[in-house]
C-alpha positions as CSV (number, residue, x, y, z in Angstrom):
1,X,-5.1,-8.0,-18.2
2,X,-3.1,-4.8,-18.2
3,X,-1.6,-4.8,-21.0
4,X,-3.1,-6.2,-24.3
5,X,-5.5,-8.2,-23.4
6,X,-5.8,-9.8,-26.3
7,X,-7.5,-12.1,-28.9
8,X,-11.0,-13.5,-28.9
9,X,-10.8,-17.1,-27.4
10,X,-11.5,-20.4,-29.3
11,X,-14.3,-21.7,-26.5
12,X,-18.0,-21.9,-26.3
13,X,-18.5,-18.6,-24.6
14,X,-17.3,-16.7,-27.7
15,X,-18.5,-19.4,-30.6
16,X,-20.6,-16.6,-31.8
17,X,-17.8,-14.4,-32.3
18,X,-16.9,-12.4,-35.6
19,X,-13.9,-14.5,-37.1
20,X,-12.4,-11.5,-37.9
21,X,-11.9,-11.1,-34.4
22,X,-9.6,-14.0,-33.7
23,X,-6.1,-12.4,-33.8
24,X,-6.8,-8.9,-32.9
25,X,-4.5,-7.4,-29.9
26,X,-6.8,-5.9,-27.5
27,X,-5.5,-2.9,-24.9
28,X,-7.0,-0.9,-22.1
29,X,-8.8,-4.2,-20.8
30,X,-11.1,-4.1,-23.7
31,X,-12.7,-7.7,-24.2
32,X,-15.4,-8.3,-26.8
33,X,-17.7,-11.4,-25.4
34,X,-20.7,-12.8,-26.6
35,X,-20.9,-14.1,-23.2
36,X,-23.6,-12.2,-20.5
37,X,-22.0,-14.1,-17.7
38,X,-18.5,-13.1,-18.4
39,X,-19.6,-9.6,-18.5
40,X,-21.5,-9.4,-15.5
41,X,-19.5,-11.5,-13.1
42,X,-16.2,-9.8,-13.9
43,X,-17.5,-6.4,-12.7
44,X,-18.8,-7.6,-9.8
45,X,-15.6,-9.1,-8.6
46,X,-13.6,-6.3,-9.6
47,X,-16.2,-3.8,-7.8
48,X,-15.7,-6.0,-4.8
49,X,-12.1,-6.0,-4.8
50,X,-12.2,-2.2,-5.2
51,X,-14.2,-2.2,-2.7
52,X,-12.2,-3.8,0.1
53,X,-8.9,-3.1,-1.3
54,X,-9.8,1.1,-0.9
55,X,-11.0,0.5,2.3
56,X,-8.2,-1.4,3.0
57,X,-5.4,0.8,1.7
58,X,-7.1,3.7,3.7
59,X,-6.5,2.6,6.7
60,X,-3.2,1.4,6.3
61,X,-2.2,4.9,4.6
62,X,-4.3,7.0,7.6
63,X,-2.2,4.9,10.2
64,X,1.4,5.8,8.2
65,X,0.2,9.0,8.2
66,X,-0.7,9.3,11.5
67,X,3.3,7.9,12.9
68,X,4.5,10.8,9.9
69,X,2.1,13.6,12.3
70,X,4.1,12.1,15.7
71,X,7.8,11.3,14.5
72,X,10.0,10.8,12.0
73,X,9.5,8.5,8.9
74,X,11.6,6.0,8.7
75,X,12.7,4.2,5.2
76,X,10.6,1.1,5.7
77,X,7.6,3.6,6.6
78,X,8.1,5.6,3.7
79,X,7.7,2.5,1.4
80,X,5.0,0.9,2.6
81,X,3.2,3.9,2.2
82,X,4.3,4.0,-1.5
83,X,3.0,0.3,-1.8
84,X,-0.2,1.4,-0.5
85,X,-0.6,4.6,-2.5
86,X,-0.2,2.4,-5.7
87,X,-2.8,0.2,-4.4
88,X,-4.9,2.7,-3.9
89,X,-4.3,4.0,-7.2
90,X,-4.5,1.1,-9.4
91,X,-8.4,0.5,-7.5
92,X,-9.4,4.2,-8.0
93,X,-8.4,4.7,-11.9
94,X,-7.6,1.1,-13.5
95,X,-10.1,-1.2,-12.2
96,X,-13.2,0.5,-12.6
97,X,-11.7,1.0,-16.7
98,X,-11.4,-3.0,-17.3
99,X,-15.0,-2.9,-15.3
100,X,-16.6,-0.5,-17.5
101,X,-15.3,-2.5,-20.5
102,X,-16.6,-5.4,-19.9
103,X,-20.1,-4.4,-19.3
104,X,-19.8,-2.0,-22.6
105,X,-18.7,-5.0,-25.1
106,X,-17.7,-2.2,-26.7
107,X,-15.1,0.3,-26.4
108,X,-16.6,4.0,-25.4
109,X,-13.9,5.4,-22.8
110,X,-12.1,7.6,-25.6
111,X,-9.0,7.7,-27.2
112,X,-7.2,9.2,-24.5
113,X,-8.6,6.0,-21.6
114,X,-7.2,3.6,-24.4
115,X,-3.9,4.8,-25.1
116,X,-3.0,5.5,-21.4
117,X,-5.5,2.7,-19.3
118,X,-3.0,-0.2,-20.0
119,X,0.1,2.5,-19.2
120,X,-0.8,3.6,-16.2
121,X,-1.5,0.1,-15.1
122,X,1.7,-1.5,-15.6
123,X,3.2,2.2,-14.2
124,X,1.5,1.4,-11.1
125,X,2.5,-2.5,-10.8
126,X,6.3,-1.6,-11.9
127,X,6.3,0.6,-8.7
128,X,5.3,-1.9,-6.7
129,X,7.8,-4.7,-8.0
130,X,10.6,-2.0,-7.7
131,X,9.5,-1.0,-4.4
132,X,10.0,-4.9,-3.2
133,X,13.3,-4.6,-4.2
134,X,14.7,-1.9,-2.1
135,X,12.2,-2.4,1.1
136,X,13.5,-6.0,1.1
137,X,17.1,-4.1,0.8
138,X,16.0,-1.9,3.8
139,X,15.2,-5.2,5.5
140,X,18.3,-6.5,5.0
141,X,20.2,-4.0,6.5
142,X,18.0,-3.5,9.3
143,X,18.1,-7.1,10.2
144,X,22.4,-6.9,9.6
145,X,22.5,-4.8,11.9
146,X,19.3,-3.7,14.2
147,X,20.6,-0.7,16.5
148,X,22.0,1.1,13.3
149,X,19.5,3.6,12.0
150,X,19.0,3.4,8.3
151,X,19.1,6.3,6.5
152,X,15.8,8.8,6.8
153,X,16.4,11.4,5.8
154,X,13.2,13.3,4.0
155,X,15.7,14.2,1.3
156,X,16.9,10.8,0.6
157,X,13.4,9.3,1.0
158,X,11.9,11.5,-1.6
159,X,14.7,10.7,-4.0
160,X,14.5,7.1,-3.9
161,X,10.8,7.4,-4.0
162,X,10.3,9.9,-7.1
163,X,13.2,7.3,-8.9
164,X,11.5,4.5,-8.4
165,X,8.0,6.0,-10.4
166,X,10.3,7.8,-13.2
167,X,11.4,4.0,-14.0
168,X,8.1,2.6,-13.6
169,X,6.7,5.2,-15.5
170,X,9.2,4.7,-18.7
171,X,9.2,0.5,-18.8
172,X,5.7,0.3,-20.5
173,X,5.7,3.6,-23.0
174,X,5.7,1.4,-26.1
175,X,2.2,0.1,-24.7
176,X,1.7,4.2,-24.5
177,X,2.9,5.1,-28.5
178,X,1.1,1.8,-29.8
179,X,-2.1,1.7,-27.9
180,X,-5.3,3.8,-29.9
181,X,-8.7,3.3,-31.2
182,X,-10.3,1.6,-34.2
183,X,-13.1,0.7,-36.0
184,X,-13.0,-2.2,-37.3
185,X,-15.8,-4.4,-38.5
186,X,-18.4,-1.5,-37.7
187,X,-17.3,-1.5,-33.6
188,X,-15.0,0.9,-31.8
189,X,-12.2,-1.1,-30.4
190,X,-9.4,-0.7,-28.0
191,X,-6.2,-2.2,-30.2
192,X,-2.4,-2.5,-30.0
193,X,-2.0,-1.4,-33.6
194,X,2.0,-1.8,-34.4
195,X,3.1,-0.5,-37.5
196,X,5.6,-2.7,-39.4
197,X,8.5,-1.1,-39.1
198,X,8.1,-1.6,-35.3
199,X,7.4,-4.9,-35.4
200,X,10.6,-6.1,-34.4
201,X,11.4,-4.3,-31.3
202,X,7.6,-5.3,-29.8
203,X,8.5,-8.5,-30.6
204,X,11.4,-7.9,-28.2
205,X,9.8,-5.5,-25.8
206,X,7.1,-8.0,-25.2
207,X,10.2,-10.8,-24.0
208,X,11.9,-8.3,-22.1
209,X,9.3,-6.6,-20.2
210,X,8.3,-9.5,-18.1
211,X,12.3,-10.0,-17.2
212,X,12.4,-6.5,-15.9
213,X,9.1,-6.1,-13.9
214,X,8.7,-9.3,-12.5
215,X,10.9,-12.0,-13.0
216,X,14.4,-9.7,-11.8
217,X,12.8,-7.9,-9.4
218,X,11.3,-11.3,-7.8
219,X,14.8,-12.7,-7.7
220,X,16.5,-9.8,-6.3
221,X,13.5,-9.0,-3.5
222,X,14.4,-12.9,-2.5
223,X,17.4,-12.9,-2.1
224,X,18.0,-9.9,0.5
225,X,14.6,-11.5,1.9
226,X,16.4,-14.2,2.5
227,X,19.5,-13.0,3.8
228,X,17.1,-11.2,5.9
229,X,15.7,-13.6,7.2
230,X,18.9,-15.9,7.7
231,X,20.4,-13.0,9.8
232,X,17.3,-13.1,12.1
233,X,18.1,-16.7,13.6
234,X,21.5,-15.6,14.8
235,X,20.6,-14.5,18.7
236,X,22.0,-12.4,20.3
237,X,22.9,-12.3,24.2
238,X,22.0,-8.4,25.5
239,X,17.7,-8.4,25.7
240,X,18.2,-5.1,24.0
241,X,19.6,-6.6,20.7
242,X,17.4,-9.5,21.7
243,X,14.5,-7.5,21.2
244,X,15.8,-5.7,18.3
245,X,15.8,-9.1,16.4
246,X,12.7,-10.3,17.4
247,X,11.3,-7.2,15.8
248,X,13.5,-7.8,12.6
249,X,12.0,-10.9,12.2
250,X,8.9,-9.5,12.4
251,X,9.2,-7.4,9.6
252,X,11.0,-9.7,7.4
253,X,8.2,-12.1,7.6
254,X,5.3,-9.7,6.7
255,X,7.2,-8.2,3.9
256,X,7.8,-11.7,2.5
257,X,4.4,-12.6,3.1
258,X,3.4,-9.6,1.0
259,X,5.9,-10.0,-2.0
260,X,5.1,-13.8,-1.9
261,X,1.4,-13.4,-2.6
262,X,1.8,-10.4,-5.0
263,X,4.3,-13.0,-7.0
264,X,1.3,-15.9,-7.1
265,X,-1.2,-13.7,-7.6
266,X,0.4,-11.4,-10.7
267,X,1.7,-15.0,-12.0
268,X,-1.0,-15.7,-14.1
269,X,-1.6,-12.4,-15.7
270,X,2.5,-12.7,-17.3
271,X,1.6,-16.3,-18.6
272,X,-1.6,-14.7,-20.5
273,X,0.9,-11.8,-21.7
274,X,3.4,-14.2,-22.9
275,X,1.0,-16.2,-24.7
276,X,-0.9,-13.3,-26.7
277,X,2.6,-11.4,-27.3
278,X,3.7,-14.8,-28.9
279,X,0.6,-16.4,-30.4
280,X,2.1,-18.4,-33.6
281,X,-0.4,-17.5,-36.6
282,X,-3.2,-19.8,-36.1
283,X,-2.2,-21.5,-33.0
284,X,-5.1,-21.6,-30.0
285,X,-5.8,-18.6,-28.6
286,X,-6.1,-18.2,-24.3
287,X,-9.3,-19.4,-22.8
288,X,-11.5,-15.8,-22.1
289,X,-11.8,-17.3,-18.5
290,X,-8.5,-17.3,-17.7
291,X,-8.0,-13.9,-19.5
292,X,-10.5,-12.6,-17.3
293,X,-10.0,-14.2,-13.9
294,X,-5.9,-13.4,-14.4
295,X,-7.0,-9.3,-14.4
296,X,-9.2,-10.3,-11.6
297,X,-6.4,-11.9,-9.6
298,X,-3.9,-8.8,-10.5
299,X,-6.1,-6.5,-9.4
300,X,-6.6,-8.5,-5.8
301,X,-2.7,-7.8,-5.0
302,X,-4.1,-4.5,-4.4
303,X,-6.9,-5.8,-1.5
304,X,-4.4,-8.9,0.3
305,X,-1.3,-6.4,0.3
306,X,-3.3,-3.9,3.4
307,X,-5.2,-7.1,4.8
308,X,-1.5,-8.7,5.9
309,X,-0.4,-5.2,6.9
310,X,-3.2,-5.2,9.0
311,X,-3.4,-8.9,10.2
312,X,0.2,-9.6,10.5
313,X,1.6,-6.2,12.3
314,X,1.2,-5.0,15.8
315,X,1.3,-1.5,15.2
316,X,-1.2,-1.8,12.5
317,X,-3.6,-4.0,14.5
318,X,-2.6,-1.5,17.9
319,X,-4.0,1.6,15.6
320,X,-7.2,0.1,14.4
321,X,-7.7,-0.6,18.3
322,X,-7.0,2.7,18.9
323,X,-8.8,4.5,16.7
324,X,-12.0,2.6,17.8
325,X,-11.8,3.0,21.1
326,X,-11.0,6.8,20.3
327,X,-14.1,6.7,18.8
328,X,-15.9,4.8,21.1
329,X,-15.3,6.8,24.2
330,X,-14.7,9.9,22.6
331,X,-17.8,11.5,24.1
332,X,-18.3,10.1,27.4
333,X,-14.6,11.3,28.6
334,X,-15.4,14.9,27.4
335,X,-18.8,14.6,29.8
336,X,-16.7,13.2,32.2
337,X,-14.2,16.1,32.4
338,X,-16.9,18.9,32.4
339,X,-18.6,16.9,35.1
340,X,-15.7,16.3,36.9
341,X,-14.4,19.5,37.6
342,X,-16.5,22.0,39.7
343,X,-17.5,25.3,37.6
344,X,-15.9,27.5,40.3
345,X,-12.5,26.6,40.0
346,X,-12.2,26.9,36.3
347,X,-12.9,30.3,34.2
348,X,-12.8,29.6,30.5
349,X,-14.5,31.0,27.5
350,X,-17.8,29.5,26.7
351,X,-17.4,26.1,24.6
352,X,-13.7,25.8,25.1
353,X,-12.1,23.6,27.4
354,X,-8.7,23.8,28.6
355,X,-5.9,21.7,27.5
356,X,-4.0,19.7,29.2
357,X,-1.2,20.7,29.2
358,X,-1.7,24.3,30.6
359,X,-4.5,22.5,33.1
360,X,-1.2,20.6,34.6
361,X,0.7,22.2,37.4
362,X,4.1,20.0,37.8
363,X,6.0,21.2,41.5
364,X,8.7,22.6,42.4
365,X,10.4,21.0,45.3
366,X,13.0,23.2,45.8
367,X,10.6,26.5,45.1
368,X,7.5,24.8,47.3
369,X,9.4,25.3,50.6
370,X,9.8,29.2,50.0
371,X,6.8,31.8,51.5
372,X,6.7,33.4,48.3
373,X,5.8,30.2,46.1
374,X,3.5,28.7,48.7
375,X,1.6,32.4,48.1
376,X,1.7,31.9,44.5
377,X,0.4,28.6,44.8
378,X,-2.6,29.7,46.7
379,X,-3.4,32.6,44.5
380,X,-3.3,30.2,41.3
381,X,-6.1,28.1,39.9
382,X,-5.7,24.3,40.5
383,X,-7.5,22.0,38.1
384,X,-7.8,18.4,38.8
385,X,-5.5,16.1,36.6
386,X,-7.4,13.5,35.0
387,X,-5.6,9.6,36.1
388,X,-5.9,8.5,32.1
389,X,-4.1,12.1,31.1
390,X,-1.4,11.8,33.8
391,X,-0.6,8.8,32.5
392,X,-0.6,9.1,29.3
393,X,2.1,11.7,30.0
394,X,4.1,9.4,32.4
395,X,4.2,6.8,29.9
396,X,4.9,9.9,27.3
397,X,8.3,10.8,29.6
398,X,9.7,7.1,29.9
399,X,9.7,5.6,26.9
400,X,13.4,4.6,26.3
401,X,15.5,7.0,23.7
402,X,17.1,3.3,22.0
403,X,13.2,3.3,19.7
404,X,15.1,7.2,17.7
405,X,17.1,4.1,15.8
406,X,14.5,1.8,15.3
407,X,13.0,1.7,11.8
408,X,9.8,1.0,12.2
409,X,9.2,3.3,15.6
410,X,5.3,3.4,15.2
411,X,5.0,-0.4,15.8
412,X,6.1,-1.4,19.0
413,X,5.5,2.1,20.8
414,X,3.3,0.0,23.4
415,X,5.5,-2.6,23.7
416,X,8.4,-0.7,24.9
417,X,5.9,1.5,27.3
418,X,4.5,-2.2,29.2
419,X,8.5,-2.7,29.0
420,X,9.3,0.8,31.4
421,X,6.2,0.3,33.5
């Protein structure tokens, strides 16, 4: 859970529990068990998320990266990378923390892994929530109004983008000043140790904290989503616009998809905060299960976000495609071309190959007529065009200037190439 993750739990897997345990206020995922099964099943379903989440996240990053390298970002671009690269994060330096604890039963990571584990953690989840917010803004205006570009410019990008983690990063630093190490009852423990002068405003932090992160940013994402999404039914009669929607749609749906799913699935993991935050003295503590399996579930947000990416967008699926066929016939079209072309018309330095584009020779028709260029033309040395290159240039020439204002360029680059053909 990443925050303080609480109590020891009034079932049969902890029954042989110190009950000086009972109302303790664990951090930094730290969950004494008496319970083998707990602590072996949780960090195998957290290494399996980790797992597919960072291969998932990679290739959703690597293809963003890849349309950055070709064109300009656009806003939407810029934030689903920033979704992804908290992913990432949380499954490179959070999970495997709450792993290692639970196999430990006790807590060995260090002062420094306690006090900033549950920090970082609800830094990187803040981002995300905030990040909901203004891509389903982006959305919004996008689908308002589909041929007017939305602001990208790198300046503007990076601004909202390094705002967005300097709020995330201040919401939870009270979990930062309060969270340290103890001993108690012979065992190093990971504990939210509030002093009681500072009672008070925990109290309050731990009421307000859920408003800000989730439940406000929920509501606001929803409603532009929805607005979004409302705006998308209206059609409109030019195919350009037509098209435009249809795209706007598109996005408006995956987006929702993905906030929808990070709602139900970080849902539990607020209802265990609330409960230890506001345990009454000697009422019943959370069942360790749910404790457990409600980290397991926040952590999964980070693997179904890049699966939907992946499954719901063309671009997406269009550049895993690629990429394997790229790999695929890598090597048999670099045989081809040195078989392909006789060794006397080319001179070249051993184990280079000429490009393309100095290989092509476009005419002239208004030079081709005169003695001089059909000289020059004779003297030079022709190289065979490949078809697949000369297409892939053709198709590079006609693709219609209307995608500079679309938002989200790198996803229907082949659709608007069949369109021309």
């Amino acid at each position: 859970m990443g925050k303080a993750t609480l109590a020891v739990f009034a079932d049969s897997d902890s029954s042989n529990m110190n009950e000086s345990f009972a109302h303790l206020h664990f951090a930094g995922g730290y969950l004494p068990s008496d319970s083998k099964g707990w602590r072996t099943i949780i960090p195998s379903l957290l290494a399996a998320v980790c797992l597919v989440g960072f291969v998932g996240n990679l290739c959703v990053i690597g293809l963003l990266l890849h349309g950055v390298w070709k064109r300009k970002p656009s806003m939407i671009h810029s934030l689903i990378l920033n979704l992804s690269l908290a992913d990432i994060s949380l499954l490179l330096f959070s999970a495997p923390v709450r792993a290692t604890a639970y196999v430990k039963g006790v807590w060995d990571l260090g002062w420094f892994v306690c006090k900033s584990s549950d920090w970082f953690t609800h830094m990187c989840m803040a981002a995300k929530s905030l990040t909901f917010v203004v891509v389903a803004k982006v959305c919004f205006m996008y689908a308002s109004d589909p041929a007017k570009p939305v602001g990208t410019h790198n300046c503007t990008i990076w601004s909202l983008l390094g705002a967005i983690w300097v709020v995330a990063s201040l919401l939870p630093l009270p979990e930062w000043f309060f969270s340290t190490t103890r001993h108690h009852a012979g065992v190093e423990m990971c504990l939210v140790d509030v002093p009681a002068v500072a009672a008070e405003f925990m109290s309050l932090f731990g009421k307000l904290y859920p408003l800000l992160v989730f439940c406000l940013p929920l509501l606001l994402a929803g409603f532009y989503f929805w607005r979004a999404y409302n705006q998308c039914k209206i059609r409109c009669a030019k195919t350009q616009n037509l098209r435009n929607q249809m795209r706007s749609k598109q996005l408006t749906v995956m987006l929702l998809s993905t906030a929808v799913t990070s709602a139900l699935l970080w849902l539990p993991e607020w209802i265990a905060w609330l409960w230890v935050w506001h345990l009454k003295a000697g009422g019943p503590m959370p069942p360790q299960g749910f404790i457990a399996l409600s980290q397991v579930l926040m952590f999964s947000i980070s693997t179904v976000n890049p699966l939907i990416f992946l499954m719901m967008s063309e671009e997406f699926k269009g550049g895993l495609k690629g990429i394997w066929k790229w790999m695929i016939t890598r090597k048999p079209v670099v045989t081809s071309e040195v078989q392909e072309v006789p060794a006397g018309n080319i001179e070249t330095l051993p184990g280079k190959a000429p490009s393309p584009e100095t290989q092509t020779c476009i005419p002239d028709t208004d030079r081709c007529g005169s003695p001089d260029s059909s000289k020059e033309t004779t003297d030079k040395v022709m190289v065979p065009i490949l078809p697949d290159v000369e297409q892939f240039w053709h198709e590079r020439d006609v693709v219609p200037s209307a995608q500079d204002n679309d938002p989200i360029p790198w996803e229907h680059e082949g659709q608007e190439t069949k369109g021309c053909n």
